[in-house]
C-alpha positions in Angstrom: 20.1 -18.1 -2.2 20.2 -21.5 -1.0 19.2 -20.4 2.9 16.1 -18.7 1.0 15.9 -22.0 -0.7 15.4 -24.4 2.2 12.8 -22.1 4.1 10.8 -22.1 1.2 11.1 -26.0 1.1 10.2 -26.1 4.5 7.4 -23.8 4.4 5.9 -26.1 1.3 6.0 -29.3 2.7 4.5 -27.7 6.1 1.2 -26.8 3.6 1.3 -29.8 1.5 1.7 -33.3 2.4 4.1 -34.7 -0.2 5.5 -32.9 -3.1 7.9 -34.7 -5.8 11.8 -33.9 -5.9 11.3 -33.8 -9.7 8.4 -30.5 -8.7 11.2 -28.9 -6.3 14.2 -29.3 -8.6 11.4 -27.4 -11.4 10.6 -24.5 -9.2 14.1 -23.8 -7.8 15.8 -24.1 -11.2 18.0 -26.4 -9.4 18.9 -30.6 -9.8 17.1 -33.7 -8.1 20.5 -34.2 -6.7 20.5 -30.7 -5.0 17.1 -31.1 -3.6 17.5 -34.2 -2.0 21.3 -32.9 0.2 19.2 -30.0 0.7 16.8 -32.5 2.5 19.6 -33.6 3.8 20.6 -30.2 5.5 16.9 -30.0 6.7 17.1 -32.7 8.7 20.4 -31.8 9.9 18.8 -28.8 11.2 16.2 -30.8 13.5 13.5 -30.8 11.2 12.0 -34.6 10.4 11.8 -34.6 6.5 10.8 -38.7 5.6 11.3 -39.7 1.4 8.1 -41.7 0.2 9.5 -44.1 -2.5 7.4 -45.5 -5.5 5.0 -44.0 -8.4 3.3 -42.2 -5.5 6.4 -41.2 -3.4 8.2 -38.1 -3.0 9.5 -35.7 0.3 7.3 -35.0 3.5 7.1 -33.9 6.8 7.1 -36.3 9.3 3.5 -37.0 10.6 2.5 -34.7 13.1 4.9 -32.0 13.0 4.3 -28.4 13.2 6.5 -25.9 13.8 6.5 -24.1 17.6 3.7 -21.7 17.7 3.2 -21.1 21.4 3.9 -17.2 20.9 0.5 -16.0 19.0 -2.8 -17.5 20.1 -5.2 -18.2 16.8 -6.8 -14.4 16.6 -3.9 -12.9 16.7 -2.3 -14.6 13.7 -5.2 -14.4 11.4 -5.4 -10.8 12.3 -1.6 -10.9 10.7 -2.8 -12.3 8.0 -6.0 -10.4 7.1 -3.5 -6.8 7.5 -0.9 -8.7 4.9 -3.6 -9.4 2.4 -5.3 -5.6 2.6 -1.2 -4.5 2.3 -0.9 -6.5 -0.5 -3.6 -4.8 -2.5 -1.6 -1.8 -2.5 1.8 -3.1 -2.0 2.2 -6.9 -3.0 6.0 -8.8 -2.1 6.8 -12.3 -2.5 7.8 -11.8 0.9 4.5 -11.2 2.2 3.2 -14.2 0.3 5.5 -16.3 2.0 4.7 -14.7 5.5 1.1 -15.9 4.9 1.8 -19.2 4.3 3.9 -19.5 7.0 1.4 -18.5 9.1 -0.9 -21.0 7.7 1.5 -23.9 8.4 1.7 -23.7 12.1 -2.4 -23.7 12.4 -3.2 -26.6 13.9 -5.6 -29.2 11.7 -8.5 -28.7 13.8 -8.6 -25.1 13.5 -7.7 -24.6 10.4 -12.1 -23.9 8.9 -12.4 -21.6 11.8 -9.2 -19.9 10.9 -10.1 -19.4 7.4 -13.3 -17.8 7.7 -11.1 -15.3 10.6 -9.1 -14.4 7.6 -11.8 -13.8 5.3 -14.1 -11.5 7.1 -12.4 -8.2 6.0 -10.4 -7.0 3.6 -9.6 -3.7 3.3 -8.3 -3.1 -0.4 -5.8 0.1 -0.7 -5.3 -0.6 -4.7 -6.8 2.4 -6.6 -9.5 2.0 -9.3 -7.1 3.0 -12.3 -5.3 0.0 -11.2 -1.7 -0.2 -10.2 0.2 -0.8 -13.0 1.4 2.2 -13.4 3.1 2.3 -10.1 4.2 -0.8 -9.3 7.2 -0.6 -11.1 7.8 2.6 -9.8 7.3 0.8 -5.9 9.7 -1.7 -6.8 12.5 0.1 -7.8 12.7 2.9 -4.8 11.9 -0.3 -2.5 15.4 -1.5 -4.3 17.0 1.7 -3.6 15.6 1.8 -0.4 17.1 -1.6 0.9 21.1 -0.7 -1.0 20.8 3.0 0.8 21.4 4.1 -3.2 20.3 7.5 -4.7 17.6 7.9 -6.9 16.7 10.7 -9.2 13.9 12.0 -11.2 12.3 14.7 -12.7 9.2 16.0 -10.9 6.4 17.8 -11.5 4.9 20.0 -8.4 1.3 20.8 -7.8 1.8 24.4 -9.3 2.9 22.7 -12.0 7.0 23.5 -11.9 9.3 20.9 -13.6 12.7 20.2 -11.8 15.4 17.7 -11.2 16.3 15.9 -8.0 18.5 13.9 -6.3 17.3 12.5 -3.0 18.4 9.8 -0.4 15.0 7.5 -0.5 13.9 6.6 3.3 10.4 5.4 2.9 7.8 5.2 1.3 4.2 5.9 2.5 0.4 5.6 1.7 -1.8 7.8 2.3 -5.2 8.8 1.2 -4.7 6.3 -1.0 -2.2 7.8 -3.3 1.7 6.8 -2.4 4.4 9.3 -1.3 8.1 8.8 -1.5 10.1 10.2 2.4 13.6 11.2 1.0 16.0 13.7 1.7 16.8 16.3 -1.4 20.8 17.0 -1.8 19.4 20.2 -3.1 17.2 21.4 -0.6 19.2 20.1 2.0 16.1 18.7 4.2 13.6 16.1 3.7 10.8 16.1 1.7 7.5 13.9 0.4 7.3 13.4 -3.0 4.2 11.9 -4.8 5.1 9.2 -7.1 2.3 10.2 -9.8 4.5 12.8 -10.2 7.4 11.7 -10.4 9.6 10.8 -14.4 12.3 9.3 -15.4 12.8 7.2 -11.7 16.3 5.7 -11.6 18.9 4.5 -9.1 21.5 5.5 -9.3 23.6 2.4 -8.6 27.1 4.0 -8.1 26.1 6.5 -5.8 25.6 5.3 -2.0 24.9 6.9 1.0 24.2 6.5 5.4 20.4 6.3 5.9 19.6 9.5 8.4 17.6 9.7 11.5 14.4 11.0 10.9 14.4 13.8 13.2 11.5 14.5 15.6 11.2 18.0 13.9 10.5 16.4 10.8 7.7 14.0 12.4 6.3 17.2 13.8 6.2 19.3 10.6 4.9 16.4 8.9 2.1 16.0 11.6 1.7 20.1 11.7 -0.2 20.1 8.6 -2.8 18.4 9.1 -4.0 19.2 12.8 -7.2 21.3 12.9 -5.6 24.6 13.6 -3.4 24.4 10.4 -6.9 23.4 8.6 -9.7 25.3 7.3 -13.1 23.9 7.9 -15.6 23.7 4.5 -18.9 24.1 5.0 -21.0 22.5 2.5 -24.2 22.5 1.5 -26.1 19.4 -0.7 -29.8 20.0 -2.4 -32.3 17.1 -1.0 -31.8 15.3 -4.2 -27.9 15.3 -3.9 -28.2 13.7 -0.3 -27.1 10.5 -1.2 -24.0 12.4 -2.3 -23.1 13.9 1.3 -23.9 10.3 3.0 -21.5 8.8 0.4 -18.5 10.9 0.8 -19.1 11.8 4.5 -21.8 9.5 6.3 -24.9 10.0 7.4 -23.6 11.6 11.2 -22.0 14.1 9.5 -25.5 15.8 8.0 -26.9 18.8 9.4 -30.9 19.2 8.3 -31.9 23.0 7.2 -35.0 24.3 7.5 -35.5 24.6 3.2 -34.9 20.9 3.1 -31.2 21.2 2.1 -28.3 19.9 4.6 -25.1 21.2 5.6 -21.8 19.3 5.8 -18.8 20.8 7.9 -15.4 18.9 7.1 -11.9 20.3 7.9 -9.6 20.1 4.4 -6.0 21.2 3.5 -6.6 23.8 1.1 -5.2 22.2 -2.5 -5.7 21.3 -5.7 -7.1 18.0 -4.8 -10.2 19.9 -2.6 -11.0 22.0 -5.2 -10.9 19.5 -7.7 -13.0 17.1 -5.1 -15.7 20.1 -4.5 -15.9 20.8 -8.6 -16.5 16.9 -8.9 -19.5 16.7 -6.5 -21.1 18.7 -9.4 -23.9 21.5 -9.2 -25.8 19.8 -6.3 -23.4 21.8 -3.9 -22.5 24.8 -3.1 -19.6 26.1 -0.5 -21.0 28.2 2.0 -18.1 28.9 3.9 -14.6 29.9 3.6 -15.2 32.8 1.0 -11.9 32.6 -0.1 -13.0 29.1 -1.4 -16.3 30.0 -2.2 -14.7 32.3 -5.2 -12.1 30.3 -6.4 -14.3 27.5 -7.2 -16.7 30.2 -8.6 -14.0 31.3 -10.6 -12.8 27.9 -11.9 -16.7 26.7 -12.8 -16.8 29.6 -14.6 -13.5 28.8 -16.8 -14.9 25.6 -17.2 -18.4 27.1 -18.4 -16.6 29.0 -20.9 -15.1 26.1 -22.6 -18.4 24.6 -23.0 -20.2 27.3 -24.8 -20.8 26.4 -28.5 -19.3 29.2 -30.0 -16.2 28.0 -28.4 -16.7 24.4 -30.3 -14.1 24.2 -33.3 
């Protein structure tokens, strides 16, 4: 704690010019007394800290100093900084906070304008738009478990809709497609597996149960990687109405559209073959229609058709 203390004193007085001992002592739950022999220590480590006495005093850098960064050039650090920020909307840690500042601190003066408006050109935000409430907590804990090596367990929920129990050895956790997956090895399977935390109840650790973090073996970067190349992947052929253009240009861009001759256009696109496509292709609404595969072509027939039925006013109690 009190190594975690004094680099986040340092990093505050490399962004600000002066802050008060009193300020400190508040925001590290600690005494004035503490603060000050951990200024002491500071300096003992090489790094000038100068005390301002009076109604305007309080602890500083000395003027001028900066800490070495010779290793980055400029665009290379805010381009750090831009990927923590578009993290964070997804995945926020004190830790990258702190990163960011750091990074700040060792800017020099003259480029720090430039430097801001780098770091504010793009920012690519992962959060979804139901928020993240729901899964932060859920993020926090397995990143707990993660860093002990504990076991966690839950009930979970499959996409047929089966309900069991696990047990799994949590190894990391991954985003993708906007929707965040838990890496872990199941004690009952006996291999690994990818979990989706929306489906996932009842998360614990638990905290009396360690065990030795695995090597993700190359077979299981190649199964993982097998699903989704082309061959493994059907390609959906869609076609939009004219009026529904706007529709295919949003979800797939404007290259992607193939002009017919009866004014309608056709969309190819390569899918895993899920729930989430069918409900993606039953969202696009009646402007659409699957050409191709015909597999696909009658189950989302089928499922409009069940949904048709619950709409029909007899069926209205």
């Amino acid at each position: 704690m009190k190594l975690e203390r004094l680099l986040s004193i340092i990093i505050l007085l490399l962004n600000r010019r002066m802050v008060q001992a009193k300020e400190l002592a508040e925001r590290f739950e600690v005494s004035i007394r503490t603060i000050y022999r951990d200024v002491d220590a500071i300096n003992a480590a090489g790094i000038p800290i100068v005390t301002y006495q009076g109604t305007n005093g309080g602890i500083g850098l000395s003027e001028g100093y900066r800490l070495d960064r010779n290793m980055l050039t400029n665009d290379e650090l805010a381009a750090i900084v831009t990927a923590l920020r578009s993290i964070s909307t997804s995945y926020g840690k004190e830790q990258h906070q702190r990163l960011v500042e750091k990074i700040n601190s060792v800017v020099l003066p003259a480029y720090e304008e430039e430097f801001q408006q780098k770091t504010n050109r793009v920012l690519i935000d992962y959060s979804p738009w139901d928020g993240m409430e729901h899964l932060r907590s859920k993020l926090q804990l397995l990143d707990e478990a993660i860093d002990s090596c504990a076991l966690v367990n839950f009930t979970y929920s499959n996409a047929e809709g089966e309900v069991s129990q696990r047990i799994v050895e949590p190894h990391m956790l991954i985003l993708k497609g906007r929707q965040w997956y838990l890496k872990a090895y199941c004690l009952e399977k006996e291999a690994f597996r990818l979990f989706k935390l929306k489906r996932m109840k009842d998360l614990a650790i638990d905290r009396e149960r360690n065990f030795i973090r695995r090597d993700l073996a190359a077979q299981e970067h190649e199964e993982d990687k097998s699903k989704f190349e082309p061959s493994h992947i059907p390609e959906v052929v869609f076609r939009f109405q004219d009026e529904a253009r706007y529709l295919a240009e949003e979800w797939f861009g404007i290259e992607e559209l193939l002009p017919v001759d009866d004014g309608s256009w056709l969309v190819k696109k390569a899918y895993p073959e899920n729930e989430w496509l069918y409900s993606f292709i039953l969202g696009l609404g009646h402007h659409v229609e699957v050409l191709e595969p015909q597999h696909l072509r009658k189950i989302i027939a089928s499922r409009a058709e069940k949904i048709a039925k619950i709409y029909k006013p007899d069926n209205v109690t």
